[in-house]
N, C-alpha and C positions, 0 to 999 in steps of 0.2 A: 504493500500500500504506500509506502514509503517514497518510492521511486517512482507512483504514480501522481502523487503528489507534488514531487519536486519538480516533475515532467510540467505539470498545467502552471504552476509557479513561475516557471522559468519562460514556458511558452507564453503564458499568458504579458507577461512583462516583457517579452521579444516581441508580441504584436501591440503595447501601448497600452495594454487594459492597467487599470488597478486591481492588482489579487488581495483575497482577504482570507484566512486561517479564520474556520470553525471550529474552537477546540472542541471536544467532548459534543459531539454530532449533533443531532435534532434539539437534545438537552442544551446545548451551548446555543442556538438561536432562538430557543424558547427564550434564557433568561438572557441574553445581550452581554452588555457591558463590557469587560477585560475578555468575554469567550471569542469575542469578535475580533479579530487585531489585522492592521495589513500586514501582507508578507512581504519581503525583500527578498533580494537574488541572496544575500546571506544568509537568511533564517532557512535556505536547504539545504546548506552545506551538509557536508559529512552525514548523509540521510541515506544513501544508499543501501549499508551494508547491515541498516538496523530493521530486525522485524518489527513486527506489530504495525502502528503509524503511532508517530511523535505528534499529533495534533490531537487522539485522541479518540475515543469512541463510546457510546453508553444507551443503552434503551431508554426510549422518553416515553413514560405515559401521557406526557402532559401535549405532545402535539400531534395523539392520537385522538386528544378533545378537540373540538372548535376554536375554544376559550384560548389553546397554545397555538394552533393555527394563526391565530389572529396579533396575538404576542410577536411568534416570532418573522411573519410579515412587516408589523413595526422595528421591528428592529433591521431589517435589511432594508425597508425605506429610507430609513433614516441614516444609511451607509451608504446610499445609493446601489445598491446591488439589486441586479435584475438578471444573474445570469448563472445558475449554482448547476456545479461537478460533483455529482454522487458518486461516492466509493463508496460497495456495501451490497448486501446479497436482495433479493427481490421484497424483503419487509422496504427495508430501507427505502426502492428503487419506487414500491407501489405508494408511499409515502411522502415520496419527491412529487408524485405525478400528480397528486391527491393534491397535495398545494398548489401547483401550477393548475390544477382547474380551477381550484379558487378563488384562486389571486384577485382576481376583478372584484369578486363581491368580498374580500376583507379588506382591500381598499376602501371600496363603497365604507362599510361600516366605520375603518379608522376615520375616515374624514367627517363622517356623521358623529365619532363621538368626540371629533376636534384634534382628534391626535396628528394629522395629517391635512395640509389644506389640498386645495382642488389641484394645483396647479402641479404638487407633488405627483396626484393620484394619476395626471396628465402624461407626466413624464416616466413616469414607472409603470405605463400600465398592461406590461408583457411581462411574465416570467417564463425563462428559458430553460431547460434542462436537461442534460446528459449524464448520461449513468456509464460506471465503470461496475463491474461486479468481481467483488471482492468477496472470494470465498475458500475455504480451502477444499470446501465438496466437489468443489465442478458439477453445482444441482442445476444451472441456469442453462433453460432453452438458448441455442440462436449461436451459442459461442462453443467452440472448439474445447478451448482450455479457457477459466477463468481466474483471475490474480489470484497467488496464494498456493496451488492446485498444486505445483510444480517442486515447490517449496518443502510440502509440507509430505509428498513423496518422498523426497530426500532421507527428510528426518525417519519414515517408517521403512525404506529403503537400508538405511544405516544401523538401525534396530536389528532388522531381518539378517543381515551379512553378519552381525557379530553375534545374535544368537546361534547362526548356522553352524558356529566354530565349538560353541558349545553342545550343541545335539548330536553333531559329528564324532565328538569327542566321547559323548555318553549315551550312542546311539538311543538317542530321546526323541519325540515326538512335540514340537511346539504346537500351540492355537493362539494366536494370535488376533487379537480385536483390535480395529479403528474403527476410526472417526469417519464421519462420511450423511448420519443424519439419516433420511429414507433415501441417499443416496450410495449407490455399491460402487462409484467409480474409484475411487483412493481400493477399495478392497481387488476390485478386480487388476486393476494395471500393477497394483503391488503383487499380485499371484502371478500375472504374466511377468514382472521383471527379476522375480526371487524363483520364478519355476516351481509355484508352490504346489500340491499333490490335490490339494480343493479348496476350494472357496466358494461361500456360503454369503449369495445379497440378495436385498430386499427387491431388484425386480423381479429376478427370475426363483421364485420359493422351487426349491426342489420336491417332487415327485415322491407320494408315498414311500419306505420304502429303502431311502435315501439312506438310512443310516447302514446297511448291508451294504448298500454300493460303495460308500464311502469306505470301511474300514476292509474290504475286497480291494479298493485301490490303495490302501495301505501298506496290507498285506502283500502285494504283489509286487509294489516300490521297495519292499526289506528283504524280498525273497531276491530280486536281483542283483543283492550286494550292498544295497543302498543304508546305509548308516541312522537316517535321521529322515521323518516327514516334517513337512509345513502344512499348513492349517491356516485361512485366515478368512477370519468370520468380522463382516460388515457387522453394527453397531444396531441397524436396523432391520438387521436379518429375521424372516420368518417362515415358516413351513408352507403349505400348500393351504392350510385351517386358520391361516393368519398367527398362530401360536408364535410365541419368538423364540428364534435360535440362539441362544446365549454360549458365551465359550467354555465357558462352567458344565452346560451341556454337553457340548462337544467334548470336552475333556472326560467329564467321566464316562461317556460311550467309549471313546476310545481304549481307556482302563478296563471296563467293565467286560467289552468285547475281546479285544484281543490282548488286552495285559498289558500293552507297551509302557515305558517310563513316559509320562505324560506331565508337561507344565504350560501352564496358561501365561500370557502377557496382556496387557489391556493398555493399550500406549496412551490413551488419553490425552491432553492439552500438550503433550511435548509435539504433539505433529505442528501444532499453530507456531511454535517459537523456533527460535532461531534463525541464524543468518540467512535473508531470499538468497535463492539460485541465481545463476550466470541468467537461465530463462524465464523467471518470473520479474527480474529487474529488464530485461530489455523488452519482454510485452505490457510491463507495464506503463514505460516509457513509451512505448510507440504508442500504447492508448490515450497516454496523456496526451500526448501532444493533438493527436486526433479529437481527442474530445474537445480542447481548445479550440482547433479546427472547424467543429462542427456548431460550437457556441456561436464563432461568428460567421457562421453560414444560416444560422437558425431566424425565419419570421414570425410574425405573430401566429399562421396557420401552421406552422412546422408542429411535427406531432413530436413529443420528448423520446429522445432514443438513447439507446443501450450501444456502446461501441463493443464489437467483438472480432473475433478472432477467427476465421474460417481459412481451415488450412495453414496456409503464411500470409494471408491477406489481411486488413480491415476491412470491415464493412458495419454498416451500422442499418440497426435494427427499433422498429417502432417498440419503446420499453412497453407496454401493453401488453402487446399481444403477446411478445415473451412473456411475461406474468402470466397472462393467462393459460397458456401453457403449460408454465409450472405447475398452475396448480391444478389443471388437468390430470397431468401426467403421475401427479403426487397420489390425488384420487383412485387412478386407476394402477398405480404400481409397476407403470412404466417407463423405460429407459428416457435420457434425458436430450441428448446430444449425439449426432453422428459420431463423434470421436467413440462414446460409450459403447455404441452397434458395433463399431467395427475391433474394439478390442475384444467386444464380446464373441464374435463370430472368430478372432483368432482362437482366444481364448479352447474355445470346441473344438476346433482343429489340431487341438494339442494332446487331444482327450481319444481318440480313437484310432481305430488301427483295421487296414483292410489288407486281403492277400497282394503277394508281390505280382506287379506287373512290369514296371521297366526299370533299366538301370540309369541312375541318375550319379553323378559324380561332384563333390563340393570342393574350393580351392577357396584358398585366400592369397590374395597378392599385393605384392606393396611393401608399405610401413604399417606395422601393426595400428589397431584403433582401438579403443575401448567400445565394447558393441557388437564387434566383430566376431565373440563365438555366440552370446544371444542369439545371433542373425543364424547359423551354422547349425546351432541347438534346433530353432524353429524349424528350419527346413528340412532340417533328418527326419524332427518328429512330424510334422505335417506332409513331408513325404512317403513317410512310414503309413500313416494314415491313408493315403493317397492311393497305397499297393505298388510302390517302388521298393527297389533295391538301393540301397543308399550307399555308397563309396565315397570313402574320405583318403583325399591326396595331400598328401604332407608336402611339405615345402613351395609351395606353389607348384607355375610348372617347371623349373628346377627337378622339383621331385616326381612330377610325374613324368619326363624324360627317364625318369631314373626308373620307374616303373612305383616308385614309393605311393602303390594305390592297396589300400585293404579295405575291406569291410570289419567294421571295428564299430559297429552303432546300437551295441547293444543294450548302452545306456549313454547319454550327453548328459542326464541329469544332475547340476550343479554346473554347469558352463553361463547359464546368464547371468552370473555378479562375478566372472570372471575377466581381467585386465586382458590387455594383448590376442594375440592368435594360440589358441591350444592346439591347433593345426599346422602351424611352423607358415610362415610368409616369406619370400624373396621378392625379388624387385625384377627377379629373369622374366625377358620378354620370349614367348613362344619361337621366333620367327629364323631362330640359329636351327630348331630342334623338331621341326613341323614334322618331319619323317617318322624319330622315335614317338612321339606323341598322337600321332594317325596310328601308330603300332600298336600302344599301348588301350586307345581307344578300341582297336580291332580286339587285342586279347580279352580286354573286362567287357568286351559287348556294351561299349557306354552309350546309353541312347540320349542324353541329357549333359547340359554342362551347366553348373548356377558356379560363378565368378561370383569375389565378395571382396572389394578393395577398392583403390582409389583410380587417380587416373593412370596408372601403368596398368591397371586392370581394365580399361577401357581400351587402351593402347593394345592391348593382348585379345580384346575379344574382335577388332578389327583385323589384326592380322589373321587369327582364327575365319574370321566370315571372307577375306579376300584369298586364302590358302583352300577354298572351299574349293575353286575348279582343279586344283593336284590333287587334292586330298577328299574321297569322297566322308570320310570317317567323321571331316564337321560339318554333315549336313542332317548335323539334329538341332534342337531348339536350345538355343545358347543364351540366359540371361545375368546383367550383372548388377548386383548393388552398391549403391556407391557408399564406401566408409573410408575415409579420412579423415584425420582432424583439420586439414589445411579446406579442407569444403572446395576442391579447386577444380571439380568436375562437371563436364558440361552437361547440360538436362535435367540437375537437380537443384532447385533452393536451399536443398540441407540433406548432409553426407551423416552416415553412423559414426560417432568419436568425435565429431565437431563441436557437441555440447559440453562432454565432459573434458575436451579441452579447456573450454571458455571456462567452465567452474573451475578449472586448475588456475587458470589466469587470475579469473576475481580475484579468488580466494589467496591467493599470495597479493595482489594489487590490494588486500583489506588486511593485509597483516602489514604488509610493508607502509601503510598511510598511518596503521595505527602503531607503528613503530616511531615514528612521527611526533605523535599528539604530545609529545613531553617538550620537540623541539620547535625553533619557533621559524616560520620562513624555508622552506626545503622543498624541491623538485627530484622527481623521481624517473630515472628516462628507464624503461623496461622493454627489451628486446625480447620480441616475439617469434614462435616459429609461421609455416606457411609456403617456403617456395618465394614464391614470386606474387603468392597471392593473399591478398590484403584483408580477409576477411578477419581472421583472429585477432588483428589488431586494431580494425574497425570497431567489430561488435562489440569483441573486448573493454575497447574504452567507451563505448557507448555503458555498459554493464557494470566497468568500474569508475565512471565521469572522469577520464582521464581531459585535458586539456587540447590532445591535439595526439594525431595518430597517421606518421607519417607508412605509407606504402607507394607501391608499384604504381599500383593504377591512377593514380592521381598525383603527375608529376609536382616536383617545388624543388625551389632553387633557395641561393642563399640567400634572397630578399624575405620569403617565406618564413624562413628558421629566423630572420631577425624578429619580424613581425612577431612570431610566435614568443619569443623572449621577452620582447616588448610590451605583449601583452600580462604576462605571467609576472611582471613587473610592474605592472600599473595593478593586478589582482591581488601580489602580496601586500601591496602600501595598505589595503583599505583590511578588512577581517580575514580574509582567507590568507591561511598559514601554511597550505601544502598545494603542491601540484604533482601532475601526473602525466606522463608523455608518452605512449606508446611508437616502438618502432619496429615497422616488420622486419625480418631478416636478412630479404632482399630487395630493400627499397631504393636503393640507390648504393652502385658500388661505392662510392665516393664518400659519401654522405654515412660514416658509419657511425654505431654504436657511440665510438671513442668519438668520434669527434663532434657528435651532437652534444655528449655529455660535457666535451672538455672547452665548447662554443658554449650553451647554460653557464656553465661556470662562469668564466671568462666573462661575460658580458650581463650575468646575474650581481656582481659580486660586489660587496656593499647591501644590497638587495636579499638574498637566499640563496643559501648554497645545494650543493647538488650531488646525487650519487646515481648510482647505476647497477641494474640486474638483467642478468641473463640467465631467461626461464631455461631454454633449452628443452632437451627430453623429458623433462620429468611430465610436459605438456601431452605425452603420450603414454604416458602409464597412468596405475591406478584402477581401480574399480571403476566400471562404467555409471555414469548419472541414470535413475531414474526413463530419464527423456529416451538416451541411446540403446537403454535396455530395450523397449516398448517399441520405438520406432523399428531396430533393427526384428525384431521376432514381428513385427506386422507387417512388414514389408517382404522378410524373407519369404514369410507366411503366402502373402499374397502374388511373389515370385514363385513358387511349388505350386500352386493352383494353377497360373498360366502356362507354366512348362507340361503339366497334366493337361490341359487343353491343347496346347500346338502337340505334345505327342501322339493323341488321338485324334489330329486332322490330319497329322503326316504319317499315321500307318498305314500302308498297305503294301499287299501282297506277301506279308510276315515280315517287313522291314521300316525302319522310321527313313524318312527322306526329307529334310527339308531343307532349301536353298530359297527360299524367298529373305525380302530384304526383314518383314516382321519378324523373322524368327532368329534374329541376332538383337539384341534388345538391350538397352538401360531402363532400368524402371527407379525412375528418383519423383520427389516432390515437383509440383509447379504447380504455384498458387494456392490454388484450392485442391488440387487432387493429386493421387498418385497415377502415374502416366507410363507408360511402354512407349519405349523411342527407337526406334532404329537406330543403331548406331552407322550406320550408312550417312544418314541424315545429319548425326552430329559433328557430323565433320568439317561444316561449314562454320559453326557456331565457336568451333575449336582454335585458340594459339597453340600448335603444339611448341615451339622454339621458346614459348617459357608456361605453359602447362596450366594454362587459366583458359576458362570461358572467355569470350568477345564482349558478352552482355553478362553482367553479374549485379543480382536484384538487390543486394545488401549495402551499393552504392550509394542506393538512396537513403540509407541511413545515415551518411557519413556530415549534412547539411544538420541533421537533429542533432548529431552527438558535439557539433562545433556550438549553433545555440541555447545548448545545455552547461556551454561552456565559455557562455558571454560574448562570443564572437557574432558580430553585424554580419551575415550572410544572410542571402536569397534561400527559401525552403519551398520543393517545385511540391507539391500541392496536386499534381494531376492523377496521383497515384493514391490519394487520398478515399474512404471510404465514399460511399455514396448508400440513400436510404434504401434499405430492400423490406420487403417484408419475408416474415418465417416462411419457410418449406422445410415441410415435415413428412415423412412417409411411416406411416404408423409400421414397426416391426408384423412380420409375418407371421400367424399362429403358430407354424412350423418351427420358430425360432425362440418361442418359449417354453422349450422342454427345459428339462434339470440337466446340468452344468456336470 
């Protein structure tokens, strides 16, 4: 909330408005006085990297009456304010909107009881409003992900990894309880990124019954070698009779039935605290700014709307009819958001298993990513599922030249909260070894090829599809996922390990600031990884309000790097005591490290002095984020479905055959959807001479992260949301069986 606050603050005073700070929410405009304050570009400093929100928050009964309606109307007249940004879940948003239909007639009334004369009531006689929804459930119609959501995974994410070490250790059975309300999405995406064995939410109540199926899948996960189940029961979880599923219950079923060592957790209020993620500070941020955006786009006829999140896009939504929705959906006990559907529909994919039909073979290639065996996990299992044979090639194709192909998948379980490639990565391109690898395809009968890597795995599924007239052996359905943490692949918005890079970044960017707070006056220049490509230093300091964040794509010279000094120099005279400078790796030969740091210095000095870090690797290890877990296992997920689809359009006559350009494919994000691309196709889109896209969407973020940082630039607006209204396709009867 924090960072979506500082976002309208900062925006709002780049386009001229006066911002004012509500402390302590509805309750602070009921009673006025000190709750009211303007804000300053100062009073957001250093807000990023704190949960909660630093202005405040608390249930009013009092402007659920008339009587505080009308109070706290007075009070924003009397500020001149006609133009209010809600952060807050659908009470809050149905609340905002309730006043702004009022408005007119508690006007009327202040000036009849004199508190307000006519001429006031003239000038103020619109209120505007835009909702941000701030939740950690992700219960809200219209929106993808909602503030908080991301965050608060983390935290149960974190819990889950270091219980595992304990069950593993005393092959014990956890049940695990969040937070989530009548909402299962924290329960389900947490099962899909810990690989839990079941989980138990309040949309889909499982099927009479359920507790035999349940401790039969138990059973089966410790008969295979398996050490330790997961368990994690939604907060609102309840049976098919409405009855609630408690963990208390599920724990002693477990005991009762089959004996296991059994211990409950109940994580309670630690999901809401703690430090926001790398991705709930940068959607927060683009909301902000957006909501600003949309403030002053809004007329007297403009209906009040909710900004959200659709895919990677904004777009904004009539707050209404979301509400209404909600509370539909509340009513009836079902899902909330497309994001919700389609983890769910992963989710079942994971869960069963049909006879073998063809061979499929999984690689990784590249630089390892955090994500990268999540993605690997999902597709054996959803393959499996599927009625493939499933082959895993160690070392890339390195290894599979070497013939390093086994079937080894007779469990993955515990690969998705695992760092790096457990499948071993190189960076060898196929195109030395086409022969031994047409050979080796001949031996294992590979009918399938799913690649899982960055752009040298792009590079390798081209040469694969142009090696296709020598070699008839790659004319089966070849697709690839992009995971990198440098995000530098073309056809997708976002790469598996690009996130839990970016939380490696913050999260040293929020130690190193607060390394800081003791000194007075100090810039901080931080070398990032990436290539040539400028994302992680972009989003990065968007994520940790770094100052300025020099890369590739957006040449500067030394007039530039003064300006920038110069700035940071007029910023330390007045409150702000720290700065932050990001630099990508290979921004400029010239222009390096050292000598950006040792130009700061040098031309800081009198002013704030100055040090320097180099992240380096460490930006590629670690446990994967929450985010790269879930994206990677959906995506993979939904790569194993289409490679099952092109195999049975290209059999016949008892062999697979395909040579069209569809059946060589990247499937990454774009916009709003996941997409199959020819890679044929993306070759125009391609620099290969330094291994970036032509057009990359995160540029446009680089105009925000400068007026976040007091810099007078132009912010292009064309990419801005615009009003849509909800489309919803009610889930299919077929798709509310038991889990």
């Amino acid at each position: 909330m924090n960072a979506a606050v500082r976002a309208v603050v900062r925006m709002g005073i780049y386009v001229g408005a006066k911002v004012y700070f509500i402390h302590e929410g509805y309750q602070g405009m009921v009673d006025g006085g000190d709750n009211i304050k303007e804000a300053t570009w100062e009073s957001v400093s250093s807000m990023l990297q704190v949960g909660g929100t630093v202005i405040g928050s608390a249930r009013c009964k009092e402007f659920r009456a008339h009587e505080g309606r009308l109070k706290a109307a007075h009070n924003l007249v009397q500020r001149g304010i006609t133009n209010l940004c809600v952060i807050g879940g659908d009470g809050s948003l149905t609340g905002a909107n309730l006043f702004r239909e009022e408005w007119s007639g508690l006007l009327a009334e202040l000036v009849q009881q004199g508190l307000i004369d006519e001429e006031a009531s003239q000038k103020y006689s619109a209120l505007h409003i835009v909702g941000m929804v701030g939740s950690i459930d992700n219960d809200f119609c219209g929106t993808d992900m909602t503030i908080g959501t991301d965050s608060a995974l983390h935290r149960i994410i974190e819990v889950v990894d270091a219980i595992m070490t304990t069950a593993q250790s005393h092959q014990r059975t956890f049940v695990l309880e969040v937070m989530g309300r009548h909402c299962g999405y924290l329960a389900l995406v947490s099962a899909l990124a810990c690989g839990a064995d079941w989980v138990l939410i309040p949309e889909m109540p499982p099927e009479d019954g359920w507790e035999e199926k349940m401790c039969q899948k138990l059973s089966a996960t410790r008969s295979r070698g398996s050490r330790l189940n997961i368990i994690i029961v939604a907060e609102g979880a309840t049976d098919r009779h409405g009855k609630a599923i408690t963990s208390s219950i599920v724990k002693d079923l477990v005991v009762s039935r089959l004996g296991f060592d059994t211990r409950v957790t109940i994580l309670g209020h630690v999901q809401r605290g703690g430090t926001p993620s790398a991705f709930d500070r940068i959607l927060a941020s683009r909301m902000g700014v957006e909501a600003v955006l949309a403030l002053l786009e809004t007329t007297a006829n403009t209906p009040a709307c909710v900004v959200s999140l659709c895919g990677n896009q904004s777009v904004r939504l009539p707050l209404m009819e979301c509400v209404q929705m909600v509370v539909a959906r509340r009513a009836h006990a079902v899902c909330f958001c497309r994001s919700f559907e389609n983890n769910l529909k992963t989710y079942k994919l994971l869960a069963h298993r049909k006879p073998d039909n063809f061979n499929v073979a999984v690689l990784n290639v590249g630089a390892p990513a955090a994500g990268m065996n999540a993605a690997v996990r999902s597709a054996v299992r959803v393959g499996i599922s599927e009625g493939h044979k499933m082959f895993a090639v160690s070392d890339g194709f390195e290894g599979f030249h070497k013939g390093q192909v086994e079937i080894k998948w007779a469990d993955v379980g515990g690969w998705t909260g695992q760092g790096g490639s457990l499948l071993g990565t190189k960076r060898t391109l196929p195109a030395k070894h086409m022969g031994k690898i047409a050979e080796q395809m001949r031996k294992y009968n590979i009918n399938a090829l799913l690649l899982v890597g960055g752009f040298e795995a792009l590079e390798c599924l081209q040469q694969l599809y142009d090696a296709r007239d020598k070699f008839e052996e790659f004319c089966v359905p070849m697709c690839m996922l992009p995971a990198t943490i440098s995000n530098n692949v073309p056809g997708t918005d976002l790469s598996i390990g690009a996130d839990t890079a970016l939380n490696a970044i913050v999260e040293t960017c929020d130690r190193i600031k607060q390394s800081a707070s003791g000194t007075k006056r100090r810039v901080f220049i931080i070398e990032t990884m990436g290539g040539y490509c400028g994302y992680l230093a972009s989003v990065g300091g968007l994520a940790a309000g770094a100052d300025a964040a020099y890369i590739y794509e957006e040449p500067f010279d030394i007039r530039d790097l003064q300006a920038n000094v110069e700035h940071l120099t007029q910023k330390m005279k007045t409150s702000i005591q720290r700065g932050l400078v990001l630099r990508n790796e290979n921004c400029n030969e010239n222009y390096t490290t050292d000598f950006i740091y040792q130009l700061y210095s040098e031309e800081g000095r009198g002013v704030f002095d100055c040090r320097k870090n180099v992240l380096g690797h460490m930006q590629q290890g670690g446990a994967p984020s929450p985010f790269d877990r879930n994206f990677g296992t959906k995506i993979a997920a939904k790569a194993m479905q289409w490679i099952s689809k092109k195999l049975a359009e290209t059999y016949r006559q008892g062999r697979v055959f395909a040579n069209t350009e569809d059946s060589a494919c990247l499937l990454g994000m774009r916009r709003r959807a996941l997409i199959f691309q020819p890679v044929v196709q993306l070759k125009a889109e391609t620099d290969f001479v330094h291994r970036i896209p032509k057009e990359q969407w995160w540029l446009k973020l680089r105009p925000l992260m400068k007026i976040l940082a007091k810099y007078r630039t132009s912010y292009d607006v064309s990419d801005s949301g615009q009003l849509e209204h909800v489309v919803h396709n009610r889930p299919k009867e077929s798709d509310a069986s038991a889990i």
